[in-house]
C-alpha positions as CSV (number, residue, x, y, z in Angstrom):
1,X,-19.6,30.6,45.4
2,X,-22.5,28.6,46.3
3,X,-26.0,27.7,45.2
4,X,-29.8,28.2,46.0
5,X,-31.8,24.9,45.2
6,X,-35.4,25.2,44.2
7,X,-37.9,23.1,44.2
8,X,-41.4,23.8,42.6
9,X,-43.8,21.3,44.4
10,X,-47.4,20.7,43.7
11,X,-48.6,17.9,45.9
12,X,-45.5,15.7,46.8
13,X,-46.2,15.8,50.3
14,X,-45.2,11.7,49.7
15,X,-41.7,12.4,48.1
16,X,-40.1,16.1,48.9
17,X,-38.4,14.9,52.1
18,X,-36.1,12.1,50.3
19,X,-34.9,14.8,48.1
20,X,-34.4,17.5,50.7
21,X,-32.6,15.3,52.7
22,X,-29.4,14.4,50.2
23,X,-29.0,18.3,49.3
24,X,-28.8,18.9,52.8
25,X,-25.7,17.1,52.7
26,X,-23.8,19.3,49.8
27,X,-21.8,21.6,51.3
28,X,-22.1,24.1,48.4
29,X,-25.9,24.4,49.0
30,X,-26.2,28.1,51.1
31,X,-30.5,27.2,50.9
32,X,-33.5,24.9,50.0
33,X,-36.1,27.0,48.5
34,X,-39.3,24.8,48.6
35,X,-42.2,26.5,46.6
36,X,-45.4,25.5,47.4
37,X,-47.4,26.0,44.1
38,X,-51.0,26.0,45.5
39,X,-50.5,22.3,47.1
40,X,-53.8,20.6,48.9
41,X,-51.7,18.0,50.6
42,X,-48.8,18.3,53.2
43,X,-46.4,19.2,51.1
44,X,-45.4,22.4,52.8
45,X,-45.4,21.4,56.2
46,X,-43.5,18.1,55.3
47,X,-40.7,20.4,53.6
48,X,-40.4,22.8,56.3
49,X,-39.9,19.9,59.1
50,X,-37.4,18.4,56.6
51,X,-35.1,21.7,56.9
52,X,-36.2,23.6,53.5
53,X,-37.3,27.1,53.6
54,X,-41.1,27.2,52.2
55,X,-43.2,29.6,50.1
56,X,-46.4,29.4,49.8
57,X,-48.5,29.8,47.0
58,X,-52.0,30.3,47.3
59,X,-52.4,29.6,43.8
60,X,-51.5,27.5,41.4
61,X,-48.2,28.9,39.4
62,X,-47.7,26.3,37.2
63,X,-44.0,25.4,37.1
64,X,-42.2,28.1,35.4
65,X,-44.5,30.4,37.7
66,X,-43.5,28.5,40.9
67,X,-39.4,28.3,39.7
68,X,-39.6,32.2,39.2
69,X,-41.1,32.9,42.4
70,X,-38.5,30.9,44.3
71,X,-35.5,33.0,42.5
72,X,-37.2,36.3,43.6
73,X,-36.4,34.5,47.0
74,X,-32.5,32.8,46.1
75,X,-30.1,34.9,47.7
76,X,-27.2,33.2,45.3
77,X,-26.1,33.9,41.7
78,X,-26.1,30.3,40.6
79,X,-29.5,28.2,41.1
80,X,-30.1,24.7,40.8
81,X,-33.7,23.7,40.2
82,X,-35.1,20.3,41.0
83,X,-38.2,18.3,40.5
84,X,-40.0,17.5,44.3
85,X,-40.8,13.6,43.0
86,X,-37.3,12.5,42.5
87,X,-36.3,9.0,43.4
88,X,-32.9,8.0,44.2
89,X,-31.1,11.4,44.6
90,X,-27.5,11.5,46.5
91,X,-25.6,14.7,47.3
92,X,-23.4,13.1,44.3
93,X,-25.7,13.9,41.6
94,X,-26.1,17.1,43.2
95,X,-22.7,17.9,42.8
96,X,-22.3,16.5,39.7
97,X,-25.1,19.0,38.4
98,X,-23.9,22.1,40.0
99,X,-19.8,21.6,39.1
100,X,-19.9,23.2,35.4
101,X,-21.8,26.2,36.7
102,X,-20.2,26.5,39.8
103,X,-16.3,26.2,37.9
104,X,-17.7,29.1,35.6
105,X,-17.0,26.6,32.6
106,X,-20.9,27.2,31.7
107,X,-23.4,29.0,32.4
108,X,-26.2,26.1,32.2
109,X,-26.1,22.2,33.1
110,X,-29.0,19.9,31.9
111,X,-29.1,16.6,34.3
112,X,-30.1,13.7,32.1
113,X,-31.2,10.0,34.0
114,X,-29.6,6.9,33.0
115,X,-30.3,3.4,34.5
116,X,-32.8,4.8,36.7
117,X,-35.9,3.0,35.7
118,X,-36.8,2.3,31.8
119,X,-40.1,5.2,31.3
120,X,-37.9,7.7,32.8
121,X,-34.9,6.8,30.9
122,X,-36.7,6.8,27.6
123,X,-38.7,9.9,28.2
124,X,-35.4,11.8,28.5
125,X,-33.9,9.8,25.8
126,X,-36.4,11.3,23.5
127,X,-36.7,14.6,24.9
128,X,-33.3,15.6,27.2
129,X,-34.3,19.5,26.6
130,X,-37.4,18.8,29.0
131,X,-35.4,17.8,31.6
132,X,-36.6,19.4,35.2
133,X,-32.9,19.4,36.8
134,X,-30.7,22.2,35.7
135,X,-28.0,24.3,37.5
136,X,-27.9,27.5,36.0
137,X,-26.7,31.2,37.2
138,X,-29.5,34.4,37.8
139,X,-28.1,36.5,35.3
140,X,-29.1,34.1,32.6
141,X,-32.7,34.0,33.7
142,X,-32.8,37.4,33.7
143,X,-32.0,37.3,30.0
144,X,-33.9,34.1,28.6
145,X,-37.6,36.6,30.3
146,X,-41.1,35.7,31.1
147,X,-40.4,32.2,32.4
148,X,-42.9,32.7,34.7
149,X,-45.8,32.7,32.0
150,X,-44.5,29.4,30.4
151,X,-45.9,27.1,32.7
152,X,-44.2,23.4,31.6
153,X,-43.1,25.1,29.0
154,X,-39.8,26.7,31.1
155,X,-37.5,24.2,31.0
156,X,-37.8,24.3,26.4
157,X,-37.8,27.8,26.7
158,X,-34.5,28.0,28.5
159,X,-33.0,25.3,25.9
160,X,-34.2,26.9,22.9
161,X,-32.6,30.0,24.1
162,X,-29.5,28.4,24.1
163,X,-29.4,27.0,21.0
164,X,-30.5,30.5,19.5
165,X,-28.1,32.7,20.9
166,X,-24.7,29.8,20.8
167,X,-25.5,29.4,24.4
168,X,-22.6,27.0,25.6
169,X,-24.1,24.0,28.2
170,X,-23.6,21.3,29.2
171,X,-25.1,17.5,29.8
172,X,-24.9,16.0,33.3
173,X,-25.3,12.1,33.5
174,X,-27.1,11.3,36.4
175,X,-27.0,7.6,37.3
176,X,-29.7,5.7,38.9
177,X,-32.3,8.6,39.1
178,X,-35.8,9.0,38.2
179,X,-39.2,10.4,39.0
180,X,-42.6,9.6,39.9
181,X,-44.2,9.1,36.6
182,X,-48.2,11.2,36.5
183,X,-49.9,7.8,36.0
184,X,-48.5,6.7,39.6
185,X,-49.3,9.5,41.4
186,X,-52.7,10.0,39.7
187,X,-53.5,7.0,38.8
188,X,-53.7,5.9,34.8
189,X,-56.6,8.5,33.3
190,X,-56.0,11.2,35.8
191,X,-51.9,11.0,34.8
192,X,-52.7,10.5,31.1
193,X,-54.8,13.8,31.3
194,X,-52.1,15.5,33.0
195,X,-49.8,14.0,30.6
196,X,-51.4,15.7,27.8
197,X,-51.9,19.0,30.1
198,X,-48.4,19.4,29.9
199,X,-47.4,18.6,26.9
200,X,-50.2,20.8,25.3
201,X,-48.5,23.6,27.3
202,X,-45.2,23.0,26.4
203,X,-46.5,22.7,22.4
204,X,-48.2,26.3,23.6
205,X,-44.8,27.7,24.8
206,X,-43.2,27.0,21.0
207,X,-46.2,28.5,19.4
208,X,-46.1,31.5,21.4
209,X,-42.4,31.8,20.7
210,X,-42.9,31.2,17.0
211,X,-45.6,34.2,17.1
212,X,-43.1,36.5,18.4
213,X,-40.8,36.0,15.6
């Protein structure tokens, strides 16, 4: 078996090649799915020169959109998605991620960052279930459903289904990793507001859920 990365991107032009580049180096990678989700920047161009397969978005997804519309694209059973603004990925972490999946000991691994840097490490701390890096197989997308309406919301909608149907997963340590923070990319008001974007759609993706009910 091997594995179709996807990467939802929305104006990492700065970042997306330094995490192309380790998973290039996994041999259990068949494709780098970078999805363009209506970027203004170079982000497409700068993932195509660094050896990723592109797709471009005209609009603007949001991520569960942009995720979805790279698996529509995957031509493996078992994904691995991955934020574009990661710092300090190796092809070990990669592995590390993919390894209960790919052993068919689970059908879902959450990545986690430790020692990476102290905001990322706490935001995760807090709230592991909104972690962006997960290895997980097609079928089970098929059955969590409309991931493509849930915006930031995709990445609690696949724990919570989960933990309501006994799903067995697993937590993946990965050492010495972080992200971009919104504040640094956009600067301290224009990150707080995006901040608060998100988490207003991920507070959304519960209420929806809880309508359903």
């Amino acid at each position: 078996m091997q594995v179709s990365v996807i990467i939802p991107a929305y104006n990492e032009e700065k970042t997306i090649a330094n995490v192309i580049m380790p998973i290039k180096k996994v041999p259990a990678v068949a494709e780098i799915i970078v999805v363009s989700d209506g970027s203004v920047d170079g982000t497409a161009e700068v993932a195509k020169e660094a050896g990723a397969t592109v797709i471009v978005s005209e609009i603007n997804r949001g991520k569960g959109g942009a995720m979805m519309l790279g698996v529509e694209h995957a031509s493996q059973e078992v994904i691995l998605f991955l934020d574009a603004d990661l710092i300090g990925l190796t092809p070990t972490h990669i592995e590390q991620l993919i390894e209960p999946v790919l052993s068919k000991r689970v059908e879902m691994a959450v990545g986690i960052f430790e020692h990476g840097r102290l905001a990322t490490d706490m935001a995760q701390l807090v709230a592991p279930f909104l972690s962006g890096q997960r290895a997980l197989t097609k079928s089970l997308l098929k059955r969590v459903g409309n991931l493509e309406w849930a915006r930031y919301g995709v990445e609690i909608a696949l724990t919570k289904y989960a933990a309501e149907h006994d799903l067995k997963y697993e937590e993946v340590v990965l050492k010495d990793l972080s992200h971009v923070m919104k504040e640094e990319k956009l600067g301290l008001w224009k990150g707080f507001r995006a901040r608060m974007k998100m988490y207003w759609e991920i507070a959304k993706s519960l209420s929806d859920d809880e309508h359903c009910k």
